[in-house]
N, C-alpha and C positions, 0 to 999 in steps of 0.2 A: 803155516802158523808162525813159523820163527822169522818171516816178512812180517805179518799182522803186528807182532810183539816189537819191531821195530819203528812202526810205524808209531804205535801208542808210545812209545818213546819218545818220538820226535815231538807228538803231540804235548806231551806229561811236561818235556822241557822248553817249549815253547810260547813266548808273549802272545796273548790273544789281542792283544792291539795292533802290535808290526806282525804276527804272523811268523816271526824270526826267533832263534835261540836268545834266550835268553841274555841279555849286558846287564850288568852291574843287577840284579836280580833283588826285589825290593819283596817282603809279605805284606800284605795288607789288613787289619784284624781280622777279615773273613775267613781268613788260609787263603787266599790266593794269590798267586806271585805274579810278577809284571816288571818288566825293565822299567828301573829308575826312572828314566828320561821319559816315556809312555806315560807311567800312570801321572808324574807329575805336569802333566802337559794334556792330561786329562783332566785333572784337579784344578790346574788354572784357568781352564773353559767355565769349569760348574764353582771358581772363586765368587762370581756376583749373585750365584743363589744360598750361599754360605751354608748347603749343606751338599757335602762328598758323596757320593756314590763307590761301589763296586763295577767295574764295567761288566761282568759276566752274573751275577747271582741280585746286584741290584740292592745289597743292602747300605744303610746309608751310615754316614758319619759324621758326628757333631764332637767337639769342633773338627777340623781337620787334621789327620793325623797324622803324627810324625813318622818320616820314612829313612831304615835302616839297613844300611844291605845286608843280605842273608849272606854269611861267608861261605856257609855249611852249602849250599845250594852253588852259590857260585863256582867251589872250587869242584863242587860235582857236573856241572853244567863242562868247563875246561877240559875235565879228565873224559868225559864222555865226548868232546870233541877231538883227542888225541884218539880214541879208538877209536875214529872213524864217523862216530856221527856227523851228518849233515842237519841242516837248519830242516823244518816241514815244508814243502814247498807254498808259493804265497799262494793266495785264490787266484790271481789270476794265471798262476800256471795250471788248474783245472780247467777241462773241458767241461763248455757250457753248453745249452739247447742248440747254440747256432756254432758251435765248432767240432774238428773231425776229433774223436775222441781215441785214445790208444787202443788197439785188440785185446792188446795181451796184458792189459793192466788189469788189476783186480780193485773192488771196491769203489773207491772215487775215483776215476780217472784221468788221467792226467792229457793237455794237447798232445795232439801228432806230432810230430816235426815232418813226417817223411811217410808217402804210402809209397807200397810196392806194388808192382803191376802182375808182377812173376808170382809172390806169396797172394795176391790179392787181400791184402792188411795195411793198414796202416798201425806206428807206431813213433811212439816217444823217444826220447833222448837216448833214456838208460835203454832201453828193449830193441833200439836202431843201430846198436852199438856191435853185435854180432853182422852187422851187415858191411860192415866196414871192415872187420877183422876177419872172417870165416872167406878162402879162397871162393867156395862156388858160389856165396851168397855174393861175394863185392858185384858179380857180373849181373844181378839182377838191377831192372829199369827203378829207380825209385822217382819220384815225382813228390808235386805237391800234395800237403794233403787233401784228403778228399771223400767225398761221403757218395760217390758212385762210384765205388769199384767194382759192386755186383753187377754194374753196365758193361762190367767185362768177360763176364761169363755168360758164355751161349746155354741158352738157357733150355734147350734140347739134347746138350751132351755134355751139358757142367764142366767144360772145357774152357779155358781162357781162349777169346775173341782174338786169334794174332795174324789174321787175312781179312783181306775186304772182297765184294764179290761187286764188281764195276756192272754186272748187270742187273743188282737189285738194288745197287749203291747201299750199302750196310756191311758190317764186320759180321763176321763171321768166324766157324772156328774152324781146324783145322780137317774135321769130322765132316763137316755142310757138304763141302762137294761129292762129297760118297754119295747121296742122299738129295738132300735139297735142292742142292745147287748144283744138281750134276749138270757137266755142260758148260755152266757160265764160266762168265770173262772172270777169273781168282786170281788175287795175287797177293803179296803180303800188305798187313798194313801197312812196314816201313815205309816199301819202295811206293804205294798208294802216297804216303803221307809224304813224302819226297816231292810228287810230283804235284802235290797239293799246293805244297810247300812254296814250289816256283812259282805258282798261280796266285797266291800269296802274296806274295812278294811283287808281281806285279798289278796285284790287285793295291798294295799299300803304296808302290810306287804312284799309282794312276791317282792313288786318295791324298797323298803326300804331294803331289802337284796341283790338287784342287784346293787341297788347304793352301800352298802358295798364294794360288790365282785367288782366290777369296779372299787372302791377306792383304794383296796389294787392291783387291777391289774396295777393303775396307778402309786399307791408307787412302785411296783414292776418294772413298765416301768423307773421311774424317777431314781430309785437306778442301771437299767441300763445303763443308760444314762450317768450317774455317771462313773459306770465300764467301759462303752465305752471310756468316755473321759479318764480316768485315764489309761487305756491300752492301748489309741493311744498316749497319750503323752509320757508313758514311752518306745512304741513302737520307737516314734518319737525320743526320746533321746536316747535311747539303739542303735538304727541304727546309727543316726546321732556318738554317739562316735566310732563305727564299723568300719564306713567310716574314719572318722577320722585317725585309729588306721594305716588303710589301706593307706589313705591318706598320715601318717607319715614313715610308711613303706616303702612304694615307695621314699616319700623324700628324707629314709636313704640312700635305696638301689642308688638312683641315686647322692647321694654327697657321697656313697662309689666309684661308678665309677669314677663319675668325679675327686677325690682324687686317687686313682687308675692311673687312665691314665694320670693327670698332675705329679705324679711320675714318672712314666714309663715316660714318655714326657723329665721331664729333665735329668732322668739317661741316655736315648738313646742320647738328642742332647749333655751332657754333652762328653759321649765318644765318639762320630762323630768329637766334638769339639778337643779334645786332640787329635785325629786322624789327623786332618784335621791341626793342628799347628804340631806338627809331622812331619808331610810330608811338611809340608810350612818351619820349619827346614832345611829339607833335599833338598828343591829346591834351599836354599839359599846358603848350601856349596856345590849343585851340581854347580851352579852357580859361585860363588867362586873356586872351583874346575876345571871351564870349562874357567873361566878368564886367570888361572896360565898356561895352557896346550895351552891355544890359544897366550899369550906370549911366553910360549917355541918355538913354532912351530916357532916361526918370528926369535929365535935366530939363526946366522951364524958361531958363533964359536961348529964345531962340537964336539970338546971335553967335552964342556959344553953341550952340550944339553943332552949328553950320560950319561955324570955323575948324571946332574937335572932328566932325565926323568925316573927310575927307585922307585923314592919317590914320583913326582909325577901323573906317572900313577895309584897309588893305589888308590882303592875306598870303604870305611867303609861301612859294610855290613845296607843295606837300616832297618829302624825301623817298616816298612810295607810294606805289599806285594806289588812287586810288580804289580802282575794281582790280583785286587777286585775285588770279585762278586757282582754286583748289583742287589737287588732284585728288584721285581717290586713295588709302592709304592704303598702297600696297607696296610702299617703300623699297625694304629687303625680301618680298615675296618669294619674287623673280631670281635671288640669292637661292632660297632653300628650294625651288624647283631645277634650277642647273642640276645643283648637287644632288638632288633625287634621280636627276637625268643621268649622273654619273654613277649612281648607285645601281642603278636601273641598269644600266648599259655590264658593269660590272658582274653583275649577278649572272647575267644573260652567258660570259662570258665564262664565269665559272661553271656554271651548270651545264655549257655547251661542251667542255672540255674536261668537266670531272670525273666522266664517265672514263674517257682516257687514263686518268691517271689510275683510277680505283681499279679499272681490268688489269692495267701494266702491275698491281701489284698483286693481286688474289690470284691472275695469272701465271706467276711466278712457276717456271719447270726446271727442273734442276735436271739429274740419269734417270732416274726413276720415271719414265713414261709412261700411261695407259696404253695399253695394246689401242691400235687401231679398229674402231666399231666392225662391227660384220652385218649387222641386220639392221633395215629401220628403226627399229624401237631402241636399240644403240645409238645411234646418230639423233636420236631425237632427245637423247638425255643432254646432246649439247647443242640444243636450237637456240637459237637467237634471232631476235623479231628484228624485225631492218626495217629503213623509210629512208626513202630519199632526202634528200638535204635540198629545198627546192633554189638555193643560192647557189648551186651548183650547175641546175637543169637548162639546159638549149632552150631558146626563147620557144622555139615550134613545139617544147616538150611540155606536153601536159601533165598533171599529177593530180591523183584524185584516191579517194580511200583510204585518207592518212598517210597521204603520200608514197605509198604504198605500193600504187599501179603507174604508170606509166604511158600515155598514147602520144600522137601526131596531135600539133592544134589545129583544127580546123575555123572560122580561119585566123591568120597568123597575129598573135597580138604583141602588141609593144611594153614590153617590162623591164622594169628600171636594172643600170647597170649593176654589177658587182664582179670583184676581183676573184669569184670562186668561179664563175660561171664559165661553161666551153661556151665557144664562142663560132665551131667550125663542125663539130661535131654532136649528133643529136643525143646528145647520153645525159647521166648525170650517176652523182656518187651518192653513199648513203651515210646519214648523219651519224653514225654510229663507228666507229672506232672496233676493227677486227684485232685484237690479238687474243693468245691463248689456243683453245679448242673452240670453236665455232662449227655449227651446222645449219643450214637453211634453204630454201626448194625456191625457185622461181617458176610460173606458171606461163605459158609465151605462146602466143598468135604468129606468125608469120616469121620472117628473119631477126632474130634476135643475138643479141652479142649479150651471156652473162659472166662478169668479169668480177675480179680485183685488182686494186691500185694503189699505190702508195699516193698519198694527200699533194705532191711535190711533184705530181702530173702534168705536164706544160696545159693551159687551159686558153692561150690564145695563139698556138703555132697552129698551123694546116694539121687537118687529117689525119695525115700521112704521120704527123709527129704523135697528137694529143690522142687520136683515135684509140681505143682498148683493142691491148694485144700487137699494139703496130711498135710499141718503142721497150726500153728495158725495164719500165717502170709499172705495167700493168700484167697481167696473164687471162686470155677471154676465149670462152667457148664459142663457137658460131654455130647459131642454131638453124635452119631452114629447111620446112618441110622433112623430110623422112631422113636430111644428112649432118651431119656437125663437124669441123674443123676446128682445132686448137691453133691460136696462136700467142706468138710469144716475139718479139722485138720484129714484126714486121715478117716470120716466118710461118709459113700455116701448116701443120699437118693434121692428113686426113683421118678421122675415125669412121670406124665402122661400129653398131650397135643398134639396140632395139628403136625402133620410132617412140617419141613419147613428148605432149606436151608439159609434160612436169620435169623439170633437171634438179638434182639436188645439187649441192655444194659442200665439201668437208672443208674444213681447215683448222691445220695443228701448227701453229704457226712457230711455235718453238721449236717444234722437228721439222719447218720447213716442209710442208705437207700439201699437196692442196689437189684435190681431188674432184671430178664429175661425174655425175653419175645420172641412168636413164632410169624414170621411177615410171615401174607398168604396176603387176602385181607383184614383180620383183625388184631388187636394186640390181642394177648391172653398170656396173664400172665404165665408164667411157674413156676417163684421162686421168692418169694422176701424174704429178708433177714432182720431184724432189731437190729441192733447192735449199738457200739462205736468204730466210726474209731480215732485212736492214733495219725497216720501218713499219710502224703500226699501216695495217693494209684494210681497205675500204670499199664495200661492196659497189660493184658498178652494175646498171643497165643499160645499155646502146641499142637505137632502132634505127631502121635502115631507110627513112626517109621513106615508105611504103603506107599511105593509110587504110589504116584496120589491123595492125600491126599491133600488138599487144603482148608488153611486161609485166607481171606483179611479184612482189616478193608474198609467199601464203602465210597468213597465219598459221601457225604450229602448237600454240600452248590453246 
């Protein structure tokens, strides 16, 4: 009781605004009191609705009242703090729904500061204070607070838990092994929690070094990030003046024309012009000429006409012809069909090579890799259709099916030169530009060579140099009947695998990957290779100078 009666002291002396004793202690006509500095700083809030309130009872006040300190109250307020009063504690030092609340407090209860493992209680400042001072109590465990302590009592013999039993892995009390646990592996908690402890520790060590390795993998990611940005920017810029350059080229080339042709334009009407006054000349003293003679004619003195007509029937030889060829007006025609020639040609040139640039960019692999495929239906999420490039193919090489397939010509026909073409070797490459991930299957008759090669493949040395798989610049499977051999600069090594005329082809060309494989009703691995591709690489076909020998790349989508 005589706790309770102090407590409504604290309360009876205390601001309901700060929750604190009483300063400078002010009444309000209501009866109720409030520090000075509180209510007026509550009053200033409720100043722009010009009417006061009470903070606890709500009664209002017009106008605002004047505030007087209470001395009576104040100098009672001091003297109750020389004997020992303290201030109410604020709200937030009560325990709420989600905090561990004192045992031994009564009524509203105040935080824990400290549970004990020994008393199985937790308790507050004041009530924790005996635990600090009383000799037997200091040696008791205190810990944080906490709202499982009755997780520490065994709940078979309302003994506190202070052993573990390693062969049910649980705590236990000191009573279990009489009973429960007779037999097992007991020991205490401590020496359990000891050895825990170590494990622990190198559990946090082993996490403490993954967090490292994570960190610098993150610096590693962040510093690419970095290279990304700064290699598509100068990507960005580098293009952008390319275009440019291209841009202004075209400009010249087309205000050479148009300067061009507005020369030509006035040199041609310039001399059309002289022509055409010339002849406007010559109409006018044929006219003159045709005046004088149509007078004579009307003259009756014959002697006179005989004398006049001899000077003037003469006619000055004409200053042009007179029968003009006209040509047909096709002037500048032949102007605007070049330049469509060069547009033409231009186009061809772009569209042959944009595919190039647009995979080198969508392609883009930075660490971040896909796992390499395992099944068909994997490999076929990265198929890409192929066709031969027929500017490439051996004269005896035929192509047929969207250039698609591949035979021997029978017989041999003559086809115009070009600089892509092997010259020694029956193969050819495919119009289409490999980089990235790529997947695609060749289907093959007889001895077949199916390869990749960088664009930069000698195409008029021997064999021995241009052939795929013979030099550093291609890598080719050789296929023939039930055997296949890999080569690579002229070395061949043997594989062994299932027979099949279907071969698939992987390639990860940014991890340098490149892979063949035997397609029955399963994939089976024949070769893979792992290297560093330089340059954008290009499917090849080779056949062996055998007719009936047969390539195609398969449709897949």
């Amino acid at each position: 009781m005589a706790q309770k009666g102090v407590q409504l002291d604290r309360e009876t002396f205390s601001c309901s605004i700060c929750l604190d004793l009483l300063r400078d202690p002010v009444t309000v006509p209501c009866g109720h009191s409030y520090c000075m500095k509180c209510i007026k700083s509550f009053w200033d809030e409720e100043d722009q609705k010009q009417i006061h309130s009470c903070p606890q009872c709500r009664q209002t006040f017009t106008p605002r009242p004047v505030l007087l300190k209470n001395t009576m109250l104040a100098a009672l307020v001091e003297e109750l703090k020389k004997t020992g009063l303290q201030a109410a504690p604020a709200d937030h030092c009560y325990a709420g729904p989600e905090d561990v609340a004192c045992d031994f407090c009564t009524g509203r209860k105040l935080k824990a500061l400290k549970s004990c493992l020994v008393c199985v209680v937790s308790y507050c400042e004041k009530h924790l204070q005996p635990h600090y001072e009383v000799l037997q109590l200091k040696k008791h465990k205190l810990v944080e607070p906490s709202n499982k302590l009755q997780e520490n009592i065994c709940p078979r013999h309302d003994e506190v838990m202070k052993m573990f039993c390693r062969t049910d892995q649980q705590c236990i009390c000191y009573l279990c092994p009489v009973d429960e646990h007779k037999g097992h592996d007991t020991v205490s908690a401590a020496a359990e929690r000891t050895e825990r402890q170590r494990e622990l520790e190198v559990r946090r060590q082993d996490i403490q070094q993954r967090i490292q390795d994570r960190q610098k993998d993150v610096k590693v990611l962040q510093q690419e990030v970095e290279a990304i940005n700064r290699s598509a920017d100068k990507a960005v810029e580098d293009s952008e003046e390319t275009f440019s350059q291209l841009i202004r080229l075209i400009e010249k080339r087309s205000s050479d024309v148009k300067q061009q042709v507005r020369s030509q334009q006035e040199a041609e009407v310039s001399r059309v012009q002289e022509l055409q006054e010339t002849l406007e000349q010559e109409i006018t003293e044929l006219e003159r000429k045709d005046a004088e003679l149509k007078q004579l004619s009307h003259t009756e003195d014959h002697n006179q006409f005989l004398n006049d007509y001899p000077s003037l029937s003469l006619l000055s030889q004409s200053a042009a012809s007179s029968s003009m060829i006209i040509r047909p007006l096709t002037y500048f025609e032949e102007v605007t069909a070049a330049v469509s020639a060069v547009r033409d040609k231009l186009q061809d040139v772009l569209s042959e090579n944009w595919t190039d640039v647009s995979l080198t960019v969508t392609e883009v692999d930075v660490l971040l890799s896909a796992p390499e495929p395992k099944t068909r239906a994997e490999f076929l999420k990265y198929s890409r259709e192929i066709t031969l490039n027929p500017n490439t193919a051996h004269v005896e090489m035929f192509l047929s099916e969207g250039n698609r397939k591949a035979t021997l010509k029978t017989p041999y026909e003559v086809v115009p030169y070009h600089p892509d073409r092997f010259l020694y070797c029956c193969q050819a490459l495919s119009r289409e530009s490999l980089t990235g991930r790529c997947y695609w299957e060749v289907e093959r008759k007889g001895r077949v060579y199916i390869a990749v090669a960088y664009k930069s493949i000698s195409r008029v040395a021997c064999s021995k140099v241009c052939g795929f798989g013979l030099n550093d610049k291609s890598w080719a499977l050789c296929c023939e009947k039930g055997t296949f051999e890999f080569y690579y600069n002229g070395i061949p090594t043997p594989i062994s695998g299932p027979p099949s005329c279907k071969v698939g082809v992987y390639l990860d060309h940014s991890a340098g990957i490149l892979s063949f494989y035997s397609i029955t009703e399963t994939m089976t691995l024949l070769h893979r290779v792992q290297t560093t591709f330089t340059q954008p690489l290009y499917a090849g076909l080779r056949l062996y100078y055998n007719y009936g020998d047969v390539a195609a790349f398969r449709k897949l989508k």
